[in-house]
N, CA and C atoms as an extended XYZ file, in Angstrom:
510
Properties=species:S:1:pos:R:3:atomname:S:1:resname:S:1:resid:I:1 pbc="F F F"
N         8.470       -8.624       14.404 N   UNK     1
C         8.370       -7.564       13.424 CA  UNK     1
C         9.789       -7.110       13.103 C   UNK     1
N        10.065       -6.910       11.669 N   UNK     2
C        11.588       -6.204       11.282 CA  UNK     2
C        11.926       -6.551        9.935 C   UNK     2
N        12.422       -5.345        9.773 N   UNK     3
C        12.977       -5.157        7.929 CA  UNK     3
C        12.988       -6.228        7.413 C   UNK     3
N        13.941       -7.079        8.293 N   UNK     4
C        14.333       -8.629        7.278 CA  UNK     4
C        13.061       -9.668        6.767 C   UNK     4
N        12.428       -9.421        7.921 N   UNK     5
C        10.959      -10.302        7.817 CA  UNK     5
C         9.857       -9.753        6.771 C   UNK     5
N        10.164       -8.775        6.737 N   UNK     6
C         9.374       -7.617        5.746 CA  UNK     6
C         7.952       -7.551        6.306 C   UNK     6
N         7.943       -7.305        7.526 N   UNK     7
C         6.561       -6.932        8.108 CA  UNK     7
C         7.170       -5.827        9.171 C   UNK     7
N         7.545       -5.071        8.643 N   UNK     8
C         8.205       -3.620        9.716 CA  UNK     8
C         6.850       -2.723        9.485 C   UNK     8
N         6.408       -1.845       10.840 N   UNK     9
C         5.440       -1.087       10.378 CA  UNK     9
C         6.710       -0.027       11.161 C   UNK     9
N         7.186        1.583       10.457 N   UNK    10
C         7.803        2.191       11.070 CA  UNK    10
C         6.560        3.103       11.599 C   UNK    10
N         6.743        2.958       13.074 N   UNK    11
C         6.544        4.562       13.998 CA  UNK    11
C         6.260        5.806       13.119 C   UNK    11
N         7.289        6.283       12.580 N   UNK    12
C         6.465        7.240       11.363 CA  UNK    12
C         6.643        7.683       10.433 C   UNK    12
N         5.713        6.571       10.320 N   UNK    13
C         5.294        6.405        8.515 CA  UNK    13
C         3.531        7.081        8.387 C   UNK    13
N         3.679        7.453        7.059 N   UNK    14
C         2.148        8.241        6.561 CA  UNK    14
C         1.030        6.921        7.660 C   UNK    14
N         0.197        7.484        7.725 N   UNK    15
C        -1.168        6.829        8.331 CA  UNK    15
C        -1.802        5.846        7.353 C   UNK    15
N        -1.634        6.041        5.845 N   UNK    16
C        -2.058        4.827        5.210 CA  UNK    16
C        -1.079        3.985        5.074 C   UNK    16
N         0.403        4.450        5.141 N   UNK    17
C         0.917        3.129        4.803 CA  UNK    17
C         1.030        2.419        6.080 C   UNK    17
N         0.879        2.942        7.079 N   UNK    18
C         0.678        1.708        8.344 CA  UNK    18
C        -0.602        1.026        8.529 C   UNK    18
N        -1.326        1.721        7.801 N   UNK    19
C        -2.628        0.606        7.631 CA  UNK    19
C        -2.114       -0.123        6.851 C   UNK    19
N        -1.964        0.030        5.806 N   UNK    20
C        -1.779       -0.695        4.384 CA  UNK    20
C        -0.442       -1.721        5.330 C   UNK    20
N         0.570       -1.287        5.720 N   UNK    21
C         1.170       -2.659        6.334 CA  UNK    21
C         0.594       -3.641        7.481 C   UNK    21
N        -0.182       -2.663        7.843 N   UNK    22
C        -0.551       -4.088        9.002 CA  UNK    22
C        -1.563       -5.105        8.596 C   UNK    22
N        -2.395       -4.612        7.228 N   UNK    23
C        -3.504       -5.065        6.550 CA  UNK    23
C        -3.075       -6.461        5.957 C   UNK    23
N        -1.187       -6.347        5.751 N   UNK    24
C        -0.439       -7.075        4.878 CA  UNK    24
C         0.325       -8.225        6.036 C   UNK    24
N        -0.211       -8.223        6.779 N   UNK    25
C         0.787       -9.157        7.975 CA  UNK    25
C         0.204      -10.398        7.945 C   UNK    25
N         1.097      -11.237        7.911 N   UNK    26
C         0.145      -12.630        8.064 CA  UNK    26
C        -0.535      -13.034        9.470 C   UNK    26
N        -1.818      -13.601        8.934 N   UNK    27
C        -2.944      -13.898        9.691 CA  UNK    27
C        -2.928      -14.821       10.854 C   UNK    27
N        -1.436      -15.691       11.245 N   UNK    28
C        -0.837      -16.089       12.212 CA  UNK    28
C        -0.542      -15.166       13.189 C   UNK    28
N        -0.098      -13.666       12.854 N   UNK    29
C         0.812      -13.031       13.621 CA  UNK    29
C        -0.403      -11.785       14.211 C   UNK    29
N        -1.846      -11.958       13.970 N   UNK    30
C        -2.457      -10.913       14.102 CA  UNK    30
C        -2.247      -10.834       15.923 C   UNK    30
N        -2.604      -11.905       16.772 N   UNK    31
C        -2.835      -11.789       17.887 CA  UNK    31
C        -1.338      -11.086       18.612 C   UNK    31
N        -0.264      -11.499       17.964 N   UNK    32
C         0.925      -11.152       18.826 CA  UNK    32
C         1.224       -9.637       18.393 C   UNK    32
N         0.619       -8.799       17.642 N   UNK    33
C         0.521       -8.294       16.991 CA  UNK    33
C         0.040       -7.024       18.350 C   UNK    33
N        -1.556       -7.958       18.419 N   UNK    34
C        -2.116       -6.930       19.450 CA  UNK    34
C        -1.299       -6.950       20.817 C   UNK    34
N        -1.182       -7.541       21.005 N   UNK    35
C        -0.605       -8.267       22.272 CA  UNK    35
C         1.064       -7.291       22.367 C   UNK    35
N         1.447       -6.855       21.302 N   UNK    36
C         2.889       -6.265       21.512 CA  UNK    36
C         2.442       -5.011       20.923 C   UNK    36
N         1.748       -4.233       19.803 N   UNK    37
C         1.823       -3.105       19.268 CA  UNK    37
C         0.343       -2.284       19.840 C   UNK    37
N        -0.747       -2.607       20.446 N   UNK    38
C        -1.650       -2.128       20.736 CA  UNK    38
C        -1.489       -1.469       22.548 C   UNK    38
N        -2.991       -0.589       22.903 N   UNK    39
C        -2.867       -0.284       24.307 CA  UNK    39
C        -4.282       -1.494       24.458 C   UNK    39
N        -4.781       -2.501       23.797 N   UNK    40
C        -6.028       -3.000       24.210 CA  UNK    40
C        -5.556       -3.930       25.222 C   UNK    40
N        -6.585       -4.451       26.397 N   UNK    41
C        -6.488       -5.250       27.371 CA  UNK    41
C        -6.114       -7.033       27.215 C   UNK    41
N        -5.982       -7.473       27.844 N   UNK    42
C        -5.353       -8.913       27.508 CA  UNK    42
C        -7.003       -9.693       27.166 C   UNK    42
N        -7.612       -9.442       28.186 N   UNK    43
C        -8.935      -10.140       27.926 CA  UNK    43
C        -9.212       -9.915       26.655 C   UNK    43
N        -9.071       -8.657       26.341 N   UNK    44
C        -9.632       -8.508       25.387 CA  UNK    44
C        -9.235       -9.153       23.754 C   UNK    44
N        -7.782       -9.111       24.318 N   UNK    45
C        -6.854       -9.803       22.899 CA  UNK    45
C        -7.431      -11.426       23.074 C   UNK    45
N        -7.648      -11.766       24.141 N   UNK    46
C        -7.889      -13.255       24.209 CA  UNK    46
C        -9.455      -13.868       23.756 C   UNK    46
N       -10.193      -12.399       23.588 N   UNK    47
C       -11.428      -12.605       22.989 CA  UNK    47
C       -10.861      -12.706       21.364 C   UNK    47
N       -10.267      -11.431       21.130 N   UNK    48
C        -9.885      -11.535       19.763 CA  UNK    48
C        -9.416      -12.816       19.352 C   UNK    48
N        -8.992      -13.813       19.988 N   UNK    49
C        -8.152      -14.786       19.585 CA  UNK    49
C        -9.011      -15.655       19.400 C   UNK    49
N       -10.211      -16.001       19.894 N   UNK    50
C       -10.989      -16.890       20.333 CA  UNK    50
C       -12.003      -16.799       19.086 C   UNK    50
N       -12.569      -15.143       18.946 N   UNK    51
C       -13.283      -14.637       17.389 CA  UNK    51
C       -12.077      -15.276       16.196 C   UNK    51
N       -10.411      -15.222       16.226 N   UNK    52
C       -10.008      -15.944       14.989 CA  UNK    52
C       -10.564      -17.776       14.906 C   UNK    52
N       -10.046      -18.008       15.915 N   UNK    53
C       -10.698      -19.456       15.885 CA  UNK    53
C       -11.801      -19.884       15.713 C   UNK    53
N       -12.514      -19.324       16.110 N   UNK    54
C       -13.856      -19.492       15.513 CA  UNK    54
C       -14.456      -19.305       14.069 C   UNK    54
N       -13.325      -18.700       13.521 N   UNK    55
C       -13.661      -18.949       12.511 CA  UNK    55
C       -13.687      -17.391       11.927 C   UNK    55
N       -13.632      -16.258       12.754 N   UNK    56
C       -13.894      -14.758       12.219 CA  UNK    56
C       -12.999      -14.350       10.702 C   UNK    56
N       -13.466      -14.014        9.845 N   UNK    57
C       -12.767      -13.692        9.065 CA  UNK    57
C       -11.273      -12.535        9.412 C   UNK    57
N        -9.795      -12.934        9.486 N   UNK    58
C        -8.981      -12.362        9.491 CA  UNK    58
C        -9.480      -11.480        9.389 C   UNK    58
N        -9.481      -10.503        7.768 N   UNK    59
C        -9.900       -9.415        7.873 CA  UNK    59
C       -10.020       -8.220        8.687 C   UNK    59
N       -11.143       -8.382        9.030 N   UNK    60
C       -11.968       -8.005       10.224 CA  UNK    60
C       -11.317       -7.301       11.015 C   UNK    60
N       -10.327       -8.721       12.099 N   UNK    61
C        -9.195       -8.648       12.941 CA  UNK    61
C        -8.034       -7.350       12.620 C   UNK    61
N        -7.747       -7.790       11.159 N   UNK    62
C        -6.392       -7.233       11.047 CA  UNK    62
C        -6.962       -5.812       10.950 C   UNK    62
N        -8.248       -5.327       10.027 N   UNK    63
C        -8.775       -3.882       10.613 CA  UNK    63
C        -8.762       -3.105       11.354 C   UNK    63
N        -9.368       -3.487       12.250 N   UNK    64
C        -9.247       -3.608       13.754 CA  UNK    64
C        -7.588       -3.329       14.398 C   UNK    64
N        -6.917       -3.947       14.317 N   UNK    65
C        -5.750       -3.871       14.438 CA  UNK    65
C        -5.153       -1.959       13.858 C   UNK    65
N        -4.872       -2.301       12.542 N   UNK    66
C        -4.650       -1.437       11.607 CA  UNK    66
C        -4.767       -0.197       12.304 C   UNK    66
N        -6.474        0.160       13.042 N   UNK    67
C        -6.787        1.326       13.553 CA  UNK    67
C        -6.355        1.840       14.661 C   UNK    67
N        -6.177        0.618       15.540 N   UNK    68
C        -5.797        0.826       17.175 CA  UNK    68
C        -3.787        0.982       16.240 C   UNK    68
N        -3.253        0.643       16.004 N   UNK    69
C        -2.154        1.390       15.688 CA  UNK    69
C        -2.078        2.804       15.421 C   UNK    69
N        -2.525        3.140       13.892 N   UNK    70
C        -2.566        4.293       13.347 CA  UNK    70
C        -2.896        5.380       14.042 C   UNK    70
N        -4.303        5.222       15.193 N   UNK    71
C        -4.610        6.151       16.212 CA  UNK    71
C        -3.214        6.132       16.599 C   UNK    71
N        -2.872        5.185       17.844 N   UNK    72
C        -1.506        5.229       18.727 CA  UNK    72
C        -0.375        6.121       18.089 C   UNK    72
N        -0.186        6.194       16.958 N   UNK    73
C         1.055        7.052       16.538 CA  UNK    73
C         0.453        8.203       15.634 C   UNK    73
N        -0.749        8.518       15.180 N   UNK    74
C        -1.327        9.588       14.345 CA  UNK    74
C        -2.551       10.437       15.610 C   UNK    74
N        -3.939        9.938       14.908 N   UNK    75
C        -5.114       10.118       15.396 CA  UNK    75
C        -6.221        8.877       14.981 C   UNK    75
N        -7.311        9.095       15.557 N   UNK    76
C        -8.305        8.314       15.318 CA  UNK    76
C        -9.196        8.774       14.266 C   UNK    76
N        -8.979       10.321       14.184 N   UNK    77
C        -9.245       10.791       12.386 CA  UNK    77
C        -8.557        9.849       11.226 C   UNK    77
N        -7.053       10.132       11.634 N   UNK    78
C        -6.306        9.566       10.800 CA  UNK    78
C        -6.774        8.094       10.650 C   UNK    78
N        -6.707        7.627       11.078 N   UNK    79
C        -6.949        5.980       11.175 CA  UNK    79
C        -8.032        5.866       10.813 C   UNK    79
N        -9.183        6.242       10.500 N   UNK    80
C       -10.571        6.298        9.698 CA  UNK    80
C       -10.221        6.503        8.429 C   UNK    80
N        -9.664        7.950        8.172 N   UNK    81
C        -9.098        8.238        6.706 CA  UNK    81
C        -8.299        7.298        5.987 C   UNK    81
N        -7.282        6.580        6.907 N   UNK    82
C        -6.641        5.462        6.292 CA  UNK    82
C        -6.968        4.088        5.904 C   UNK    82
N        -8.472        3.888        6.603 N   UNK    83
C        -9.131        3.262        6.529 CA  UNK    83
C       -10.331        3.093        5.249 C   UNK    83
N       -10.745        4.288        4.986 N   UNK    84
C       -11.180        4.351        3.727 CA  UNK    84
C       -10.530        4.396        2.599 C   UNK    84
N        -9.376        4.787        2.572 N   UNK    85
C        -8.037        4.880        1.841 CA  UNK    85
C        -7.848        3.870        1.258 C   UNK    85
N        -8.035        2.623        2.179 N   UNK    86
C        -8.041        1.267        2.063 CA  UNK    86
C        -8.358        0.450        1.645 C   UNK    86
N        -9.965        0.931        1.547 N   UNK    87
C       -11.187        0.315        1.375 CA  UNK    87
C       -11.418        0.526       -0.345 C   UNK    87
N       -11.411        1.822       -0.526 N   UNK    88
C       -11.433        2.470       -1.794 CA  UNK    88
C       -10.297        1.587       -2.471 C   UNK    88
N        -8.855        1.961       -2.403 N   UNK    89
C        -8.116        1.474       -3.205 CA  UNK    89
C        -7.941       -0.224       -3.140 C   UNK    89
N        -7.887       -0.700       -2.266 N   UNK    90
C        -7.987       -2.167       -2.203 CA  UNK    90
C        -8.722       -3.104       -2.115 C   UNK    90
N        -9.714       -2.781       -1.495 N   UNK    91
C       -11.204       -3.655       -1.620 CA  UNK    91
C       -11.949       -3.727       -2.890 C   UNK    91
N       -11.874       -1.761       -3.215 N   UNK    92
C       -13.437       -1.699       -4.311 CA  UNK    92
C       -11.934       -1.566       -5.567 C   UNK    92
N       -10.806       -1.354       -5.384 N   UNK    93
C        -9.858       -1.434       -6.758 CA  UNK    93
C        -9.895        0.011       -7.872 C   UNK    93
N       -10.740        0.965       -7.103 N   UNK    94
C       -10.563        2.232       -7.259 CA  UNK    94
C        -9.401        3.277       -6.903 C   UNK    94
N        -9.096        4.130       -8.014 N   UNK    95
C        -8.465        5.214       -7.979 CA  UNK    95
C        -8.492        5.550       -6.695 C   UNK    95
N        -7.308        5.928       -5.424 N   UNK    96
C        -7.172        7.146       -4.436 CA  UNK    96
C        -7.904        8.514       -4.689 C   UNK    96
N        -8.078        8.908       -3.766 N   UNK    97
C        -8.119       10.228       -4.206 CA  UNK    97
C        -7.437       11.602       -4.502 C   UNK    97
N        -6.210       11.265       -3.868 N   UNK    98
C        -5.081       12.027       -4.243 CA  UNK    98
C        -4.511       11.515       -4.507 C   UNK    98
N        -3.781       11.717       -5.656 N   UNK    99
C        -2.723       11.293       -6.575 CA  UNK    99
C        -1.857       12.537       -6.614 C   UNK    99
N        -0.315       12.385       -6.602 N   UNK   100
C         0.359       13.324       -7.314 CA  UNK   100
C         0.615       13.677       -8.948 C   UNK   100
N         0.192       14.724       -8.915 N   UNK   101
C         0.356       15.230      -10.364 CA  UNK   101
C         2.439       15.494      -10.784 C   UNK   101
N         2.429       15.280      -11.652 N   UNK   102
C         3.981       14.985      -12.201 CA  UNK   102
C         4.068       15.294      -13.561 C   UNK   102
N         4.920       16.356      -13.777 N   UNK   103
C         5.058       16.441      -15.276 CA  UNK   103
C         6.875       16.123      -15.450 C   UNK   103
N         6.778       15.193      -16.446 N   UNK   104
C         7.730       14.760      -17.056 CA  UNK   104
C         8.816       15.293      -17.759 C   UNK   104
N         9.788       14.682      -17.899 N   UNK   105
C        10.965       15.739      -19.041 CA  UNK   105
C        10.440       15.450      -20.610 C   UNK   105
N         9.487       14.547      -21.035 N   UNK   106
C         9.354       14.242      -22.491 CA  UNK   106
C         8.126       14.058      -22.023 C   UNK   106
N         7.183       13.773      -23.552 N   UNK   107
C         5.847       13.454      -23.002 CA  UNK   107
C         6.229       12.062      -24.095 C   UNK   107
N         6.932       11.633      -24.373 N   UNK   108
C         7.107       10.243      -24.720 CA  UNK   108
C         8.385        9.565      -24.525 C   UNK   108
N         8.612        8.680      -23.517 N   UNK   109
C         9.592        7.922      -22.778 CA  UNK   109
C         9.321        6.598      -22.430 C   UNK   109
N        10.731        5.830      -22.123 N   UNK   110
C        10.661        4.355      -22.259 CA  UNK   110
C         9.905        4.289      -20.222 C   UNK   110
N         9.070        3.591      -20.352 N   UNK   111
C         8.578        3.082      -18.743 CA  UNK   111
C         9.395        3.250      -17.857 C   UNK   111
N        10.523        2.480      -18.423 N   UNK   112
C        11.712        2.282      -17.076 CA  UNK   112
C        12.055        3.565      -16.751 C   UNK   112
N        12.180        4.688      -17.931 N   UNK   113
C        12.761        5.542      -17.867 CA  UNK   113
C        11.809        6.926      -16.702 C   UNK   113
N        10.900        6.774      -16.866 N   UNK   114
C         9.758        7.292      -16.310 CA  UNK   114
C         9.811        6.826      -14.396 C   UNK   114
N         9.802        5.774      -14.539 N   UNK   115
C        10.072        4.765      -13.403 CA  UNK   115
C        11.200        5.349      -12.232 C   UNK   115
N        11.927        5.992      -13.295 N   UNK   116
C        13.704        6.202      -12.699 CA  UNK   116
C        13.385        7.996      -12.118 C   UNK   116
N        12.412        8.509      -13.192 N   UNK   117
C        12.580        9.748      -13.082 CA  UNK   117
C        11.797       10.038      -11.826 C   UNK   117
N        10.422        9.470      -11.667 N   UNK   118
C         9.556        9.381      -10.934 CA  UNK   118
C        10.380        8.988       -9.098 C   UNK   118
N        11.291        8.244       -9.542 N   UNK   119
C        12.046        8.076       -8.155 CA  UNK   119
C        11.089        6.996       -7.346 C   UNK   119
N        10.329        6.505       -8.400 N   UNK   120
C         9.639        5.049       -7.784 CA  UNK   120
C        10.321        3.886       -7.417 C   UNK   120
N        11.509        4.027       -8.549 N   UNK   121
C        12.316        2.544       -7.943 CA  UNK   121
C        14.088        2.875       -7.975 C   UNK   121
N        14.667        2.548       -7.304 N   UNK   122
C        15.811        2.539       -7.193 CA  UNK   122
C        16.657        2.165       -7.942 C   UNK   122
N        16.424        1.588       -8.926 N   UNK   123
C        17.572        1.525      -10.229 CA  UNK   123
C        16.777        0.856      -11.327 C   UNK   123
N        16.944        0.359      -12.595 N   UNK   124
C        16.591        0.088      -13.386 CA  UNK   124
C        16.128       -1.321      -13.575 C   UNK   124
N        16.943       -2.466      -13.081 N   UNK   125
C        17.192       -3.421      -12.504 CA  UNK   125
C        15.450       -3.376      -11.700 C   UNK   125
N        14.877       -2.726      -10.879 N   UNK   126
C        14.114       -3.222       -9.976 CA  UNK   126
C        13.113       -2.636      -11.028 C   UNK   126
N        13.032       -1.465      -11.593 N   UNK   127
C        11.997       -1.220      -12.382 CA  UNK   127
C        11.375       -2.137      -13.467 C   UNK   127
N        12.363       -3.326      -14.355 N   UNK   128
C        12.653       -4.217      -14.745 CA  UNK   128
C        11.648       -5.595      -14.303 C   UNK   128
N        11.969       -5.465      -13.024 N   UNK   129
C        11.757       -6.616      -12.196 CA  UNK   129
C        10.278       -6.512      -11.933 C   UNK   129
N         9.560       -5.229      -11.935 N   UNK   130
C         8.624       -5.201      -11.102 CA  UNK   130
C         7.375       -4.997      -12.463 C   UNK   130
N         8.096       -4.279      -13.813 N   UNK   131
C         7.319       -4.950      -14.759 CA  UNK   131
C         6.804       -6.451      -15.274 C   UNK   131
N         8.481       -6.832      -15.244 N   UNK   132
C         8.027       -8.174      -15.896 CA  UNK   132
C         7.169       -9.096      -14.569 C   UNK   132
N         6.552       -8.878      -12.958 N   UNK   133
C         6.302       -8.929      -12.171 CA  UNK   133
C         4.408       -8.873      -12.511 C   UNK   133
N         4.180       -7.626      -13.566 N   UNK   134
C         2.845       -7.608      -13.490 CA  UNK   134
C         2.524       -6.544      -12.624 C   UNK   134
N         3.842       -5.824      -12.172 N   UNK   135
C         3.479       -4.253      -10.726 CA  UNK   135
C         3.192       -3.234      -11.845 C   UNK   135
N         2.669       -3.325      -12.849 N   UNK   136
C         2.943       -1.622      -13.474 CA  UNK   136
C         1.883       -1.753      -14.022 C   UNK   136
N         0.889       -0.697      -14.195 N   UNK   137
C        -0.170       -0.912      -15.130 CA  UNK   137
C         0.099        0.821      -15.021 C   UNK   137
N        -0.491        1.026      -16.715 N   UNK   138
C        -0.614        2.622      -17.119 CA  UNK   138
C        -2.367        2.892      -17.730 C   UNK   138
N        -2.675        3.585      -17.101 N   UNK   139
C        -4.284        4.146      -17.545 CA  UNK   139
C        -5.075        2.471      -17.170 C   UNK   139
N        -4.795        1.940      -16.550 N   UNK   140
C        -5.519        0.510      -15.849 CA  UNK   140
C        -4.888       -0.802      -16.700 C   UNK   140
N        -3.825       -0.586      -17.651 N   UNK   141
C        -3.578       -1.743      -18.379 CA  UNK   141
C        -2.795       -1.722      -17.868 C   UNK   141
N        -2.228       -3.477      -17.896 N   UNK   142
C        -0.797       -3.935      -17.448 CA  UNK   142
C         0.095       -3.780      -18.605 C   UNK   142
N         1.393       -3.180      -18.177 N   UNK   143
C         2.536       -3.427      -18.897 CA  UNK   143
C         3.452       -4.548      -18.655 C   UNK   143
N         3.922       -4.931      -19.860 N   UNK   144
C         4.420       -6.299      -19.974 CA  UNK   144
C         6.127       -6.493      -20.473 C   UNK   144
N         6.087       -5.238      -21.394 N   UNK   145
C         7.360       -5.048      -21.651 CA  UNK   145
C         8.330       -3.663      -21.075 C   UNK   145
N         9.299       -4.200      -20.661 N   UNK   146
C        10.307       -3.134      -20.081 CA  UNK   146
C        10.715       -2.006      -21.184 C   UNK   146
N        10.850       -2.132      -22.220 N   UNK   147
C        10.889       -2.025      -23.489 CA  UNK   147
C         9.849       -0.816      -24.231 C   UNK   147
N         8.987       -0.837      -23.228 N   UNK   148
C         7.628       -0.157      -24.053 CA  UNK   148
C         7.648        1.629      -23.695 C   UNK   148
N         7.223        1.833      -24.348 N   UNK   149
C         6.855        3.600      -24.721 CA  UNK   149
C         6.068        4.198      -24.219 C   UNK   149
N         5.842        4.999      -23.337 N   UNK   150
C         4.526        6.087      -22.555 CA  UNK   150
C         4.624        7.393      -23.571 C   UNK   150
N         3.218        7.332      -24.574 N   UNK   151
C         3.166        8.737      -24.705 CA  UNK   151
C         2.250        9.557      -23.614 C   UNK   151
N         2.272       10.596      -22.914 N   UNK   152
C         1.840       11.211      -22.183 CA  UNK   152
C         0.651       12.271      -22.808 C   UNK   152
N        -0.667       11.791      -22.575 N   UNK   153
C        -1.800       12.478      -23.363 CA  UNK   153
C        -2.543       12.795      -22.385 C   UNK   153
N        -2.650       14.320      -22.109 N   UNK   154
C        -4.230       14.203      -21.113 CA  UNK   154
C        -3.387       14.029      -20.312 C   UNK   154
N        -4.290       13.573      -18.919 N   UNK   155
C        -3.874       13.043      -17.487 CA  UNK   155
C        -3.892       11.804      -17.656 C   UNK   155
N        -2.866       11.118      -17.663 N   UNK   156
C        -2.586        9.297      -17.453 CA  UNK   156
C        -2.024        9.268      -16.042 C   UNK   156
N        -2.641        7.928      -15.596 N   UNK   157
C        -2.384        7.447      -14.475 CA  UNK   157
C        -1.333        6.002      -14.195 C   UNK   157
N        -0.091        6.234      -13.579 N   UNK   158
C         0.773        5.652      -13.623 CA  UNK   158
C         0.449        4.663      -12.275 C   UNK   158
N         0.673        3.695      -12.589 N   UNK   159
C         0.489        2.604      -10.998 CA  UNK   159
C         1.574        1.531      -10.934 C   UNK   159
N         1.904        1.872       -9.986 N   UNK   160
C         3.467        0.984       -9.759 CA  UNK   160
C         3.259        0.112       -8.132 C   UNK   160
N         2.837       -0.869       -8.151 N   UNK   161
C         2.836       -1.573       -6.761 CA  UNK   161
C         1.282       -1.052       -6.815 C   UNK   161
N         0.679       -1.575       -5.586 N   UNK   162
C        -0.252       -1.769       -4.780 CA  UNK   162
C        -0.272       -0.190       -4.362 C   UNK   162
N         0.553        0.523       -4.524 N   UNK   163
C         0.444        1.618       -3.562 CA  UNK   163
C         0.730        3.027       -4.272 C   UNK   163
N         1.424        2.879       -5.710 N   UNK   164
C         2.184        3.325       -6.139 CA  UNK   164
C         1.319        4.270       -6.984 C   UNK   164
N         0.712        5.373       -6.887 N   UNK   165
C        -0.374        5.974       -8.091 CA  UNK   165
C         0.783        7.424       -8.647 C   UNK   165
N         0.514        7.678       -9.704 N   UNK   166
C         1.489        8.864      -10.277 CA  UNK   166
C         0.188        9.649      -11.293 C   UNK   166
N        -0.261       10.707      -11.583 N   UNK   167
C        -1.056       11.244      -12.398 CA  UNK   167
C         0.193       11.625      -13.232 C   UNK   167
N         0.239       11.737      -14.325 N   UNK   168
C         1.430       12.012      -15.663 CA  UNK   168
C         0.246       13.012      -16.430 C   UNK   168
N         1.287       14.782      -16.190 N   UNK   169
C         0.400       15.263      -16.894 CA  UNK   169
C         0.886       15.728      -18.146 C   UNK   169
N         0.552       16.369      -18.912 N   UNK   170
C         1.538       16.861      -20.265 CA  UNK   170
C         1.957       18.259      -19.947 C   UNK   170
């Protein structure tokens, strides 16, 4: 596990995003996983290992996983909540339920520019990158051009990454 590898789960970080990272680890690394970041028993990891081979859907595993972390450094509340968190936004592809609300300096601005203000991405360059990428969708559509215009009507919902939700209000 570590920055460079890009499978770091930090100690403390929010309770969903350590679900949401361990959810993201490859399916090779689940057992060493338990075996170094969990309090579960060896037998028990060696059952787990035995359910991957057999055929258990990853998944499952890495769930499993996900929770016995999130407890270890949060709660076992937490780790339920992050768990539905999960489920909702990544499984069923539904809205969170909290979103931050954000009101803007214009209610019509270039994406990137929004991007920058929002403090979603670190320079323009990555905001750039992560459009033409297919990471940005506004009110559920993908944006395609770096180039393009947000008028701000109502409550629009900004989505940047997998993780990234912004409510844009006027």
């Amino acid at each position: 596990m570590g920055k460079t590898t890009g499978n770091y789960i930090g100690i403390n970080e929010d309770p969903k995003d350590m679900y949401g990272k361990t959810m993201s680890i490859p399916d090779n690394l689940i057992v060493r996983y338990f075996e170094l970041t969990t309090n579960i028993s060896i037998d028990e990891i060696n059952e787990i290992n035995s359910k991957l081979l057999s055929g258990e859907n990853p998944r499952n595993l890495k769930m499993r996983l996900a929770r016995e972390i999130v407890t270890i450094y949060h709660s076992a509340a937490a780790a339920q909540e992050a768990e539905e968190h999960f489920i909702q936004v990544f499984s069923k592809k539904e809205l969170p339920d909290e979103i931050p609300e954000i009101k803007l300096s214009s209610a019509n601005m270039n994406i990137v520019d929004i991007m920058i203000e929002l403090k979603a991405c670190p320079s323009k360059g990555e905001a750039r990158r992560l459009i033409q990428g297919g990471a940005v969708k506004y009110n559920g559509e993908k944006i395609e051009d770096f180039m393009s215009t947000v008028t701000i009507a109502g409550d629009s919902i900004l989505q940047i990454g997998k993780r990234g939700f912004y409510k844009l209000v006027e």
